[in-house]
C-alpha beads as a LAMMPS data file, in Angstrom:
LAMMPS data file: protein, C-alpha beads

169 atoms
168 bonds

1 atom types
1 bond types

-500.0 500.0 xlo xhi
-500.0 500.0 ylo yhi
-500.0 500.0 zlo zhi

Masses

1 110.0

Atoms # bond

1 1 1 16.989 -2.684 -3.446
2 1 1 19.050 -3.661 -0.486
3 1 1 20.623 -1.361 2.073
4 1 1 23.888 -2.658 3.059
5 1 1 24.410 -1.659 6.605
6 1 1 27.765 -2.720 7.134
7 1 1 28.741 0.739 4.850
8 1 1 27.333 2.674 7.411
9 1 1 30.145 3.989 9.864
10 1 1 28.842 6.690 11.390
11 1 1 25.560 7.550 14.119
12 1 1 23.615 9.439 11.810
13 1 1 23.683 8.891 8.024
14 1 1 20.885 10.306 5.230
15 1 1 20.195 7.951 2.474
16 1 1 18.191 9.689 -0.634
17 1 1 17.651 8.054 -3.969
18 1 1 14.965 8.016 -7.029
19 1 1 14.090 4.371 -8.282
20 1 1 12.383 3.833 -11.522
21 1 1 9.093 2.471 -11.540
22 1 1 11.119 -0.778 -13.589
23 1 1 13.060 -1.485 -10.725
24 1 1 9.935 -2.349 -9.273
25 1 1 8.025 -6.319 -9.940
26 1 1 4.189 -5.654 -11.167
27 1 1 1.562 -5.509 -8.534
28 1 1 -1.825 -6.537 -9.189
29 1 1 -2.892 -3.567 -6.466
30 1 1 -1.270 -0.858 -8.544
31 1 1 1.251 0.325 -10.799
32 1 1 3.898 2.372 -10.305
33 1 1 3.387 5.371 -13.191
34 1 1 6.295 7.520 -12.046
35 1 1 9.430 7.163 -10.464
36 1 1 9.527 6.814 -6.500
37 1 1 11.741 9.092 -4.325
38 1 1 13.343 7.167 -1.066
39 1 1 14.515 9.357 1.714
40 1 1 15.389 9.032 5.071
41 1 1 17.589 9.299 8.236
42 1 1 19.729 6.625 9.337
43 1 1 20.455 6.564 13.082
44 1 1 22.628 4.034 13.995
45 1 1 22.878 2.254 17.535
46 1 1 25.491 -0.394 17.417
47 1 1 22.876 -3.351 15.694
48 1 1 19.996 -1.166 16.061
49 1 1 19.115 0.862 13.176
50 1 1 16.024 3.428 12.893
51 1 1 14.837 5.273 9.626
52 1 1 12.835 8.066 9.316
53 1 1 11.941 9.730 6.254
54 1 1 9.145 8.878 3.406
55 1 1 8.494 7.323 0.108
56 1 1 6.887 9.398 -2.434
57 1 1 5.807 8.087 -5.690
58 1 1 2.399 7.847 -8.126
59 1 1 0.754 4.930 -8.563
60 1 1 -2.299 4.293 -11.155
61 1 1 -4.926 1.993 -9.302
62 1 1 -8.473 0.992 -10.382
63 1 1 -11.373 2.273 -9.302
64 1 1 -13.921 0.285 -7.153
65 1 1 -16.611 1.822 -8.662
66 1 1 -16.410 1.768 -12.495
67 1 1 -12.999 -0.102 -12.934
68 1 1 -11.468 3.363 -14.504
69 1 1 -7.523 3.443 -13.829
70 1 1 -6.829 7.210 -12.061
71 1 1 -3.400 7.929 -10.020
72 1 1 -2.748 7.963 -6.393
73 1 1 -0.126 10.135 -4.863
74 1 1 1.647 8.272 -2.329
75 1 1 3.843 10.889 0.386
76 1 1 4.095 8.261 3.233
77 1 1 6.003 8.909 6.560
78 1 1 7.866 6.376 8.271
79 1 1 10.049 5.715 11.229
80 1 1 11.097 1.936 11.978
81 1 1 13.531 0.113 14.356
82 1 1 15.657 -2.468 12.603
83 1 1 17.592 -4.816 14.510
84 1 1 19.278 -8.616 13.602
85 1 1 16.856 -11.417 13.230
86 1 1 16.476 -13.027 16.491
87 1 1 18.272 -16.790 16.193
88 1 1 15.729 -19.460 17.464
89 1 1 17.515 -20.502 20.773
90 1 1 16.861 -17.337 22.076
91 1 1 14.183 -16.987 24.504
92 1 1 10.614 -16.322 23.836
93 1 1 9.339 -12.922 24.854
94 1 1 6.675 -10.893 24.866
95 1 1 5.606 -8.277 22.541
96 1 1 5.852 -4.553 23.650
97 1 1 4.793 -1.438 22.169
98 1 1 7.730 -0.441 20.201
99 1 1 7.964 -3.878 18.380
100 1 1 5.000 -2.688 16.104
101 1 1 7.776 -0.284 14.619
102 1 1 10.135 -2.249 14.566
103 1 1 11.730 -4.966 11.811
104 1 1 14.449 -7.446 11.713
105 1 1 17.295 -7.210 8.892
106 1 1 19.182 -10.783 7.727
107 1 1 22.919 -10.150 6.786
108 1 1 23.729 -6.648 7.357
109 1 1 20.749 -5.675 5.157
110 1 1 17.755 -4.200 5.102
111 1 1 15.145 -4.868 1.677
112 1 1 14.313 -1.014 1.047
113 1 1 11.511 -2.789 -1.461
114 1 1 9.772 -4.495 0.932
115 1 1 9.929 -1.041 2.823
116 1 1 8.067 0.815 -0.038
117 1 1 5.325 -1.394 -0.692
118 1 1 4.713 -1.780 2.514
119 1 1 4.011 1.960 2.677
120 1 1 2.312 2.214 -1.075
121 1 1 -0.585 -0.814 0.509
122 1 1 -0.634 1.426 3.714
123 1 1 -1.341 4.721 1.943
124 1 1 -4.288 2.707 -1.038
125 1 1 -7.593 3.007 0.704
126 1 1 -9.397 -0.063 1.096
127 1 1 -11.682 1.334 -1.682
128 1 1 -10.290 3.480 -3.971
129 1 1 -12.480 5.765 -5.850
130 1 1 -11.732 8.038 -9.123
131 1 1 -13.737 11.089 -7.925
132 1 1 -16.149 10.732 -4.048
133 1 1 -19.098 10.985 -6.664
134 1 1 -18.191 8.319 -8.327
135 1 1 -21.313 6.428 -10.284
136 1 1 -19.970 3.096 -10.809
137 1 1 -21.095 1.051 -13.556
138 1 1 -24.799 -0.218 -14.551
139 1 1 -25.267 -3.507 -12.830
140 1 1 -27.400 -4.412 -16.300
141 1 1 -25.375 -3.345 -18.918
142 1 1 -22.338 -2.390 -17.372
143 1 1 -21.879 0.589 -19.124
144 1 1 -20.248 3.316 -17.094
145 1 1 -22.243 5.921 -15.798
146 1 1 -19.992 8.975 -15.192
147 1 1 -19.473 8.949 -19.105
148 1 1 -23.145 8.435 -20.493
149 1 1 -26.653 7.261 -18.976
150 1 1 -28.370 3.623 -19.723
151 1 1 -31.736 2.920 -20.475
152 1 1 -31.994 -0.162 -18.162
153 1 1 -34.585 0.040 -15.536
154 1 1 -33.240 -2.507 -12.864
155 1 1 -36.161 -5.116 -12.104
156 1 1 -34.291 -7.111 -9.516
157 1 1 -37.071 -8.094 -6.503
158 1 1 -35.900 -9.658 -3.406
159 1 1 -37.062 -13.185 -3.835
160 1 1 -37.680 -13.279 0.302
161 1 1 -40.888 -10.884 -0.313
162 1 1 -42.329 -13.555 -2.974
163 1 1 -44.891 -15.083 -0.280
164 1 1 -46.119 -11.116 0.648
165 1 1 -46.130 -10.696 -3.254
166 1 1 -48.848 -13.535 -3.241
167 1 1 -51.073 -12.157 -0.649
168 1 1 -51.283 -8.829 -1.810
169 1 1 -52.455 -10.256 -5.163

Bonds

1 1 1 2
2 1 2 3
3 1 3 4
4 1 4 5
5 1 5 6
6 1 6 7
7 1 7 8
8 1 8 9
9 1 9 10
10 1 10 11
11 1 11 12
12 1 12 13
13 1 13 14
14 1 14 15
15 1 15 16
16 1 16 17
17 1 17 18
18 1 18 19
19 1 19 20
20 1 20 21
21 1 21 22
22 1 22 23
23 1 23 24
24 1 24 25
25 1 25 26
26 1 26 27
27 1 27 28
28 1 28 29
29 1 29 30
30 1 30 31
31 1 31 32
32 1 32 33
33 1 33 34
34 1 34 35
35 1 35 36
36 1 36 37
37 1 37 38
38 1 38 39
39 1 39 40
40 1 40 41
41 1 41 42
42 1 42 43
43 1 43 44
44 1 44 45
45 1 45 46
46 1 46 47
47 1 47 48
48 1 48 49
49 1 49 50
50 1 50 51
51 1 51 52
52 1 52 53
53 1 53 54
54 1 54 55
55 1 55 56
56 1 56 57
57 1 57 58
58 1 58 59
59 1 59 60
60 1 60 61
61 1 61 62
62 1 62 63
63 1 63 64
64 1 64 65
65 1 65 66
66 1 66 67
67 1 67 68
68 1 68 69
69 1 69 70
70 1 70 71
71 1 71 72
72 1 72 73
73 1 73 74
74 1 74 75
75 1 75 76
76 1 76 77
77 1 77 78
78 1 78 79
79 1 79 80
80 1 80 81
81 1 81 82
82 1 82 83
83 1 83 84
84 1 84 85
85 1 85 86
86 1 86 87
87 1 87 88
88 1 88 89
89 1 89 90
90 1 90 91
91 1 91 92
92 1 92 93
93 1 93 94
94 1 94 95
95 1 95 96
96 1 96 97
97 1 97 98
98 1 98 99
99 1 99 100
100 1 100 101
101 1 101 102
102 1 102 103
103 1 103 104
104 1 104 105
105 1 105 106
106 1 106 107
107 1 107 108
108 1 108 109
109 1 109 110
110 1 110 111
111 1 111 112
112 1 112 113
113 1 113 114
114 1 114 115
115 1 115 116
116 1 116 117
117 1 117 118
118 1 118 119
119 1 119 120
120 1 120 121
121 1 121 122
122 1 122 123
123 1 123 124
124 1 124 125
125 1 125 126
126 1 126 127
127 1 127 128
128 1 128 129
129 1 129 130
130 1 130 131
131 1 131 132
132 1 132 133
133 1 133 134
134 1 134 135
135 1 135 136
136 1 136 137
137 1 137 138
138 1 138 139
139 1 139 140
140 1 140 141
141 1 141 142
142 1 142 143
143 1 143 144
144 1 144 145
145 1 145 146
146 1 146 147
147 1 147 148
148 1 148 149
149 1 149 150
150 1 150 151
151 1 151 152
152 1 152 153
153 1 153 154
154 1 154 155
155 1 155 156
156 1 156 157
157 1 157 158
158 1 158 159
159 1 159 160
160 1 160 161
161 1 161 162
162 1 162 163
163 1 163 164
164 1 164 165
165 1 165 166
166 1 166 167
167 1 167 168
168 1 168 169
C-alpha cells in the first residue's frame, strides 16, 4: 500500500480507503479479523507532507492470561510530518521536538502499511487480557480456569526457605 505523492497537486487533499485484512502479511502479534478503514488529511507543503486522520480496524489477539483469542478494536489517531529522506552528505543535526512526528518518504512515496501497523502495535496493550478478571490458566494442569475449576492444589515451596524449614522441624 503505497501513497504516491507525486499525484497530489493540490494543498489539501483527503485520502479514504477500506483494505482487506488479505492485503495485509500475517503478524504473529495479531490478526487482522475485519477489514481496516484508512482515512486522513493530506496537507501538502512543497516536500513536506502531514496526515491526519486514523486507522480503524479489528484485530483478534491472544490473551496473556489463558491464551484465548478475543478481538481488539483498533480507532487510532494520527498526525505525522513526512518529508524526503535526508541524503548522507547532509549535515548532522540535532533532534527537535517535532521530529518524533515526523517520517521520511523514499521516491515520492509514502508505505501507508508500515503506517497502520505502526498504529495497530501502538493501540495492543503490552498485556492484553480477554476480560480485567481474567483467571488465566492452572500452572499444574493448565486447564483454563474461566471455563471450569481444577482439582490441583499447587505445592510449589520456595526452595530459599529450605534451611528455616529445617529448624522449625
Amino acid at each position: 500500500m503505497l501513497l504516491d505523492l507525486s499525484k497530489i497537486r493540490t494543498p489539501h487533499e483527503h485520502y479514504r480507503n477500506v483494505v482487506e485484512p488479505s492485503a495485509f502479511p500475517p503478524d504473529e502479534a495479531y490478526r487482522i479479523v475485519e477489514p481496516v478503514t484508512l482515512e486522513f488529511d493530506i496537507h501538502k507543503d512543497k516536500e513536506m507532507f502531514r496526515l491526519t486522520g486514523r486507522v480503524q480496524a479489528v484485530l483478534e489477539v491472544s490473551c496473556s492470561r489463558c491464551l484465548e483469542p478475543f478481538r481488539w478494536t483498533v480507532d487510532e489517531p494520527f498526525e505525522l510530518t513526512y518529508e524526503p529522506r535526508q541524503t548522507a552528505h547532509d549535515a548532522e543535526r540535532e533532534i527537535a521536538d517535532e521530529d518524533f512526528s515526523a517520517a521520511q518518504y523514499d521516491d515520492d512515496e509514502i508505505d501507508l502499511e508500515q503506517l497502520v501497523k505502526e498504529r495497530f502495535e501502538m493501540s495492543l496493550p503490552m498485556k492484553p487480557l480477554c476480560v480485567e478478571a481474567c483467571k488465566g490458566l492452572c500452572p499444574m494442569c493448565g486447564i483454563n480456569l474461566n471455563r471450569t475449576t481444577c482439582t490441583c492444589t499447587p505445592e510449589w515451596e520456595d526452595p530459599r526457605f529450605a534451611a528455616l524449614r529445617k529448624f522449625k522441624n
